[in-house]
N, C-alpha and C positions, 0 to 999 in steps of 0.2 A: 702593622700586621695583625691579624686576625688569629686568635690562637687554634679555634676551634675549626680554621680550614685544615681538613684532613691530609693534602700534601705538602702542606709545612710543618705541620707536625711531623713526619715521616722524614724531610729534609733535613728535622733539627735531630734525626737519628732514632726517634719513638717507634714502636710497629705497633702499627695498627690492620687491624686483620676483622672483615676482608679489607684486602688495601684502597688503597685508592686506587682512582685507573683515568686515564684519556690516552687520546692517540695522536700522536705526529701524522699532522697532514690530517688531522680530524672533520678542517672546513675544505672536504675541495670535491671532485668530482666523480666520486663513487654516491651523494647525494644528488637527488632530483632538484631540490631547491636549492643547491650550488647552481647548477647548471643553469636554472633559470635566470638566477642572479647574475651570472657571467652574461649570459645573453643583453642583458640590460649594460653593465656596465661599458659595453665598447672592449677594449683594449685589457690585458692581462692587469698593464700596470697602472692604466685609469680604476681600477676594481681595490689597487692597495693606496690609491690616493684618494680614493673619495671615502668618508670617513661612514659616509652613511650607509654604503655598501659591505664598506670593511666589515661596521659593526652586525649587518644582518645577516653575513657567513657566517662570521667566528660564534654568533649567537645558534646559528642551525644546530648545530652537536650538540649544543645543551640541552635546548630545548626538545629536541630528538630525543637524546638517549641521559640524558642528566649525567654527564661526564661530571668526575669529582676537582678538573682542572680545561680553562679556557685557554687556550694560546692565541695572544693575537694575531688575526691573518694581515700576511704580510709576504716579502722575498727577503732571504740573506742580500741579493744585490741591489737592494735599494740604498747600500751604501755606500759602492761607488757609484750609482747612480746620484747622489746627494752632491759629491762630491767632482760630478761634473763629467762624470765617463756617459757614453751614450750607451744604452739599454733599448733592447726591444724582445720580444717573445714571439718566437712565432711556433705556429702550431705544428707538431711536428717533428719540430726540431730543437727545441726550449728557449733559452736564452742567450742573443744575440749580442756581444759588444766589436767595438775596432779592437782586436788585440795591441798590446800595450808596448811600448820600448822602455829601456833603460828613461831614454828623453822627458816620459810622458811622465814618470812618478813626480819631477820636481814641479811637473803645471797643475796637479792635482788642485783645487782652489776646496780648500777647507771655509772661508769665510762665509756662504751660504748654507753651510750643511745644516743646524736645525733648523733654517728656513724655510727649506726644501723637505726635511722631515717631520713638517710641523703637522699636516693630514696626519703620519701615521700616532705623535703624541695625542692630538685630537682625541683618534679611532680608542686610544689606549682610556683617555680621560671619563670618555660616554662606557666604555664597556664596562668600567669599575663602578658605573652608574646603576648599570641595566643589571648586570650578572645579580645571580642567586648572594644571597651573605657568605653562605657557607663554602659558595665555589670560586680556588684561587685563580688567580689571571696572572699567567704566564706572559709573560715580555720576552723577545731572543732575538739572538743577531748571528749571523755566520761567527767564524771562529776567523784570523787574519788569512790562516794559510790556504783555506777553503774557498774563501770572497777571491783572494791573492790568484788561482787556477783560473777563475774564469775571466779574469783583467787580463793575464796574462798571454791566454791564448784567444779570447775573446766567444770560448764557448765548451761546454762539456765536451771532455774527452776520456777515453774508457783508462788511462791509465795518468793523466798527467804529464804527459811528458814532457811539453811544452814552458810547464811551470817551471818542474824540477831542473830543466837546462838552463833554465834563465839563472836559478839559484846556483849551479856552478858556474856558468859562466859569468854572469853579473851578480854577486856575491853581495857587494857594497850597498850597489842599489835593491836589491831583493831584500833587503836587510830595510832600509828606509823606510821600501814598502809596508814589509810588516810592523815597523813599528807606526807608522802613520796609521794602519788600519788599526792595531790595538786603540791607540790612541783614540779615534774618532770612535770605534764600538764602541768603548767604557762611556763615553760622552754619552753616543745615542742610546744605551742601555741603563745610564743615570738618568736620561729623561723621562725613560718609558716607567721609569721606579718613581719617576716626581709626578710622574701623572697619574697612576695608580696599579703600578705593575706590584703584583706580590711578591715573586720572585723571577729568575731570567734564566734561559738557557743558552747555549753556547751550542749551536751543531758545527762541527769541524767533519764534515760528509767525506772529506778527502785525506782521513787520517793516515790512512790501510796501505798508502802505495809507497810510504819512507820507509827510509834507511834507520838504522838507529838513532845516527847520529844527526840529520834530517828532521827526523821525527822530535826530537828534544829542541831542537832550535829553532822547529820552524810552527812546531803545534805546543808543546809545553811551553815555554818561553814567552810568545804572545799573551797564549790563554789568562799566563802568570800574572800578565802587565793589568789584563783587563781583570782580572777578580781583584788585583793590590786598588787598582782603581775605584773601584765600584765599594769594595768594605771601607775607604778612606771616607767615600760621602755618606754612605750607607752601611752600614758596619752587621745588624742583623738583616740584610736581607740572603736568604738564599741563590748561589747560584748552581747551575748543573750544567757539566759537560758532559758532550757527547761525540768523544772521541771515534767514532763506525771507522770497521774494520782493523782497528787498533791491533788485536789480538795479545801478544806478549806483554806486549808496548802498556795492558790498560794496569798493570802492576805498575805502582807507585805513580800511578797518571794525578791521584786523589791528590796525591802528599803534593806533587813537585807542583800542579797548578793551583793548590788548596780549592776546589771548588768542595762543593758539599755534598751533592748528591754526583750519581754516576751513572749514565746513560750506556746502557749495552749493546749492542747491535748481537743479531739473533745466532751470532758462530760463537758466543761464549756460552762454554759449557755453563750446566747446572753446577758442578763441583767448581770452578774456576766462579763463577757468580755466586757463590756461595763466601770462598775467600774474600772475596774483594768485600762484600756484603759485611761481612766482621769489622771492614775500617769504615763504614757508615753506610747512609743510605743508597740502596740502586733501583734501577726504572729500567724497564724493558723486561724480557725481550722477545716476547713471542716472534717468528718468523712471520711477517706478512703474507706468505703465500698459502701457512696454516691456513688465514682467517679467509683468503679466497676460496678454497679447498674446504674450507667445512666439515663438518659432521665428525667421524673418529680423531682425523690428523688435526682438527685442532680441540678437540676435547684430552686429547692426550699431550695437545703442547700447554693448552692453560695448566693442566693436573701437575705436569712434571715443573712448572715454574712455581706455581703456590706451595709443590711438595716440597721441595728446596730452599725456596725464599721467602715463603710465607709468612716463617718462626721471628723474619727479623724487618730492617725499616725497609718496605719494599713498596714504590709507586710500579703499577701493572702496565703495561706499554707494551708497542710493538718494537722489534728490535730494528725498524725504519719507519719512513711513512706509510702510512697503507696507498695501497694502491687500485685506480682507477674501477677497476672491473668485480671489484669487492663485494660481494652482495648485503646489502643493508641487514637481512636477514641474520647472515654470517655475525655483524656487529652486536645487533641484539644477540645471539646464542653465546659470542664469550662474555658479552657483560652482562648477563645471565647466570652463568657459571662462576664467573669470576665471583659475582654475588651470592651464591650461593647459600653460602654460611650465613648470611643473614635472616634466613627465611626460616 
């Protein structure tokens, strides 16, 4: 590790002010030279295999706007994808799989997985090449129960439901499942850290729609397996989760998964991100449709996030990924502000 990269300082609990900052979903298609880039590539998922591509998105944000953090471009379902489920994206309507049976967890074929992964350690190896010294490189993989939703019903659905019935009614095997996908994220997340990841995130996008007792077993519990995993080979690197729409749930989310930092999605208050903020570092959360929306509504949501979370370890982030129709402008004007103070 790098001590002088500004968001592992901040991971290891420092504040530094102004903070750091990048965005989720920072390489994708609110940029012109995304878009051109995808044009070339072919296919969604020819764009996260071919390294040489990968590497020229995840570089656009930098190079644009000199974000304090790279995340590598990529999907959470390249992991059952790895793993031998069929994948496809289509336009429109996102990502395609056969939804899955009880049957299909035990044919899972692990024995090709970082062969099949080995593009995106590649993509990971040249980026820690190319990137700035100063700016970290973010590695992440879905979180189990999040990857677990779109296996299950074989594509986004606005509430899960498909998932969560499987878990009552296939109990045993829904249990396998997630321990196979911890299992195999910790692997491909120690890889992306052998290749030159600084630290890793965890998006679990489908936290928001459990039960209590759901939510501990099916998001805390995995999460656990994979951070015990990753400090066992890697003991200092940083990880963060990011439990969205968690709400209550994000109390004691830090202790019970032990990750380091703490990803916000943009419905937690400034008092409530301020709590949690006391048991170490958070990231987010401005609301992404501020940063569409522009000019006052989001000069007053960076103000009330820096005014609240500024004082302590805080990486600046949108409280999801930004979205398509985002005016480049809008990106320059909060990391403008966000920078402020330094001028």
């Amino acid at each position: 590790m790098a001590p002088d990269r500004s968001v592992l300082k901040v991971l290891k609990g420092e504040t530094v002010f102004p903070p750091p900052l990048w965005m989720m979903r920072q390489a994708g298609r609110y940029l012109p030279e995304y878009r051109e880039t995808r044009k070339r590539a072919g296919s969604f998922l020819d764009l996260c295999y071919n390294p040489d591509l990968a590497v020229e998105v995840t570089l656009q944000p930098i190079e644009r706007f000199g974000f304090d953090a790279s995340i590598l471009f990529s999907d959470i379902l390249v992991v059952p994808h790895a793993l031998g489920r069929e994948l496809r994206f289509e336009e429109g309507r996102g990502p395609q799989m056969l939804p899955m049976s009880a049957a299909d967890i035990d044919a899972l074929d692990t024995g090709a997985f970082h062969v099949n992964l080995e593009p995106v350690y590649e993509t990971v190896r040249r980026l820690r090449r190319k990137l700035p010294e100063e700016t970290t490189l973010l590695g992440f993989c879905g979180a189990p129960w999040t990857v677990a939703t779109y296996m299950i019903a074989g594509h986004g659905t606005p509430d899960q439901a498909p998932a969560r019935l499987f878990a009552y009614r296939e109990p045993e095997a829904f249990r396998r499942l997630l321990a196979l996908l911890a299992e195999q994220s910790a692997a491909y997340l120690i890889r992306q850290i052998e290749a030159g990841a600084d630290a890793v995130q965890i998006f679990d996008s489908w936290a928001g729609v459990l039960d209590e007792a759901s939510f501990e077993a099916f998001c805390v519990a995995p999460v656990r397996t994979i951070v015990e995993r990753i400090r066992a080979a890697h003991p200092h690197v940083p990880v963060i989760g990011f439990p969205k729409g968690a709400g209550a749930a994000y109390v004691g989310y830090r202790e019970r998964t032990c990750v380091d930092g703490l990803g916000l999605d943009w419905t937690v208050s400034m008092e409530a991100a301020a709590a949690l903020q006391r048991r170490g570092a958070v990231q987010g959360n401005l609301d992404p449709l501020r940063l569409v929306a522009g000019g006052k509504a989001l000069e007053d949501g960076v103000d009330a996030i820096l005014k609240a979370l500024g004082g302590g370890p805080l990486i600046f982030n949108l409280g999801h990924g930004i979205v398509p129709e985002t005016p480049v402008a809008h990106v320059e004007a909060m990391i403008d502000r966000v920078r402020r103070i330094a001028r």
